[in-house]
TORKOL-4160 file (C-alpha; in steps of 0.2 Angstrom, whole numbers, padded with zeros to 4 digits, m for minus):
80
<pt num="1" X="0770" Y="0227" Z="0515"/>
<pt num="2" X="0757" Y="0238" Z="0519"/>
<pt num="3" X="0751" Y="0259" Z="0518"/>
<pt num="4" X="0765" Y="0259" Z="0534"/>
<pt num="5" X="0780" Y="0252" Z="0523"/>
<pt num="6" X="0774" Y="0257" Z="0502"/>
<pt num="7" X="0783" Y="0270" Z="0504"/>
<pt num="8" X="0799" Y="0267" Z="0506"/>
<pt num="9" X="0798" Y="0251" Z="0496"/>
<pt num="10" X="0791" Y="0262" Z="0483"/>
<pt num="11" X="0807" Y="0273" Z="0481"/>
<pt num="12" X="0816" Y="0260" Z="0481"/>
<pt num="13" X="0808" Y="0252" Z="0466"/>
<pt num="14" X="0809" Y="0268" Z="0458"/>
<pt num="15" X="0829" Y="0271" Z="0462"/>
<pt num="16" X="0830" Y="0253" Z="0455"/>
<pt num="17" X="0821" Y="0256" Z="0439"/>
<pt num="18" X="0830" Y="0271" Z="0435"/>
<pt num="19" X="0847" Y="0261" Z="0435"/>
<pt num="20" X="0854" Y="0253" Z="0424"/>
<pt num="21" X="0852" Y="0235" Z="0430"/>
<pt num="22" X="0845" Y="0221" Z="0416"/>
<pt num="23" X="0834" Y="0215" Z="0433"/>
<pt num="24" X="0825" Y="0221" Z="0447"/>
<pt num="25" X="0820" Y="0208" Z="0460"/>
<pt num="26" X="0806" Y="0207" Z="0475"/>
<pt num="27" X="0810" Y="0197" Z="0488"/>
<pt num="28" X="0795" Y="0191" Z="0497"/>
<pt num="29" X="0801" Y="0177" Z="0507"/>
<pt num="30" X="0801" Y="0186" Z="0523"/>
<pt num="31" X="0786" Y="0195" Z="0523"/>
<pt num="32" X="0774" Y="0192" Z="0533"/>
<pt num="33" X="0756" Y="0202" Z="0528"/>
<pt num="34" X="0753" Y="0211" Z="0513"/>
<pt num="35" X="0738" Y="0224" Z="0511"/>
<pt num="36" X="0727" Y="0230" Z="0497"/>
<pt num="37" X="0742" Y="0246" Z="0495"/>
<pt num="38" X="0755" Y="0231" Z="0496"/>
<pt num="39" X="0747" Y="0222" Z="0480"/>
<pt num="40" X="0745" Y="0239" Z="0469"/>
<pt num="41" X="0762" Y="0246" Z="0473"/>
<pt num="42" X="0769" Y="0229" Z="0464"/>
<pt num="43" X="0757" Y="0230" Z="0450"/>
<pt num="44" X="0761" Y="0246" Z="0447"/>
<pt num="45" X="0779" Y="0240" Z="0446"/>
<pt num="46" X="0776" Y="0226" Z="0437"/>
<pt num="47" X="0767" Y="0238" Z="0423"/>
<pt num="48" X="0782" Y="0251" Z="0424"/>
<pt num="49" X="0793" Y="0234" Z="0422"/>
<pt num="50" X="0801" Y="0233" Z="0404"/>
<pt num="51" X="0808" Y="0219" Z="0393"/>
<pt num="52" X="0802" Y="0210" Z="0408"/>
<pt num="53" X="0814" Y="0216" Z="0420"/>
<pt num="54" X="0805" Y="0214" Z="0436"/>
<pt num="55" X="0802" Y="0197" Z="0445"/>
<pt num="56" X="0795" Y="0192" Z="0462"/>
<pt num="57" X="0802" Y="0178" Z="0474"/>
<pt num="58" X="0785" Y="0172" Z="0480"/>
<pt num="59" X="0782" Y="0175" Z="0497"/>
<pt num="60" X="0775" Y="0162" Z="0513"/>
<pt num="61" X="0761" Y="0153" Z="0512"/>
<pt num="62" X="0749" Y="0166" Z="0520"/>
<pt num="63" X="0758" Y="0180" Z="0508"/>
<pt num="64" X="0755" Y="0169" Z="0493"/>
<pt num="65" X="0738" Y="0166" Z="0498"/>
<pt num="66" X="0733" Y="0183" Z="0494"/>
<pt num="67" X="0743" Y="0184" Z="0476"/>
<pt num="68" X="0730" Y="0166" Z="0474"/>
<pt num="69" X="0713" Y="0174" Z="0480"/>
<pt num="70" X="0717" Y="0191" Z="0469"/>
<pt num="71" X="0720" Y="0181" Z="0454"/>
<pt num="72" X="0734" Y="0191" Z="0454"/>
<pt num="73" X="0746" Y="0178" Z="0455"/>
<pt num="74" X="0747" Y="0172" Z="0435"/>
<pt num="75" X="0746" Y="0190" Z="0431"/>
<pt num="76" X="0764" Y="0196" Z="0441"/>
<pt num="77" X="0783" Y="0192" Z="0435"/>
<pt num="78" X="0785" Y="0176" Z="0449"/>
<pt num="79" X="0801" Y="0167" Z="0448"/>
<pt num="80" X="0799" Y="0147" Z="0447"/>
């Protein structure tokens, strides 16, 4: 999830939000790097998020890694 992929993972966040659905979720679990673009599309989504209505499927080790050294990880809608 990087400035190569945002974008279309952006519209469909957007397309999501938009509808109807008591949840969106994010899964994670198959990506493999995440960029600085990556982390403030999902904060951005996370803010837009409602009644709690987003939530993230953490992601590998290495993806997770970064949600840790941002601090960020305490701060976005993770599932258990």
């Amino acid at each position: 999830l990087d400035l190569a992929t945002a974008g279309a993972v952006q519209d469909a966040l957007v397309t999501a939000e938009a509808g109807d659905a008591s949840a969106i979720v994010v899964d994670l679990s198959g990506l493999t790097f995440i960029d600085s673009t990556g982390m403030r599309l999902l904060v951005g989504a996370a803010a837009r998020s409602d009644a709690d209505r987003l939530m993230l499927l953490k992601g590998p080790p290495a993806v997770q890694r970064v949600f840790q050294l941002t601090a960020l990880e305490d701060h976005l809608p993770f599932a258990d």
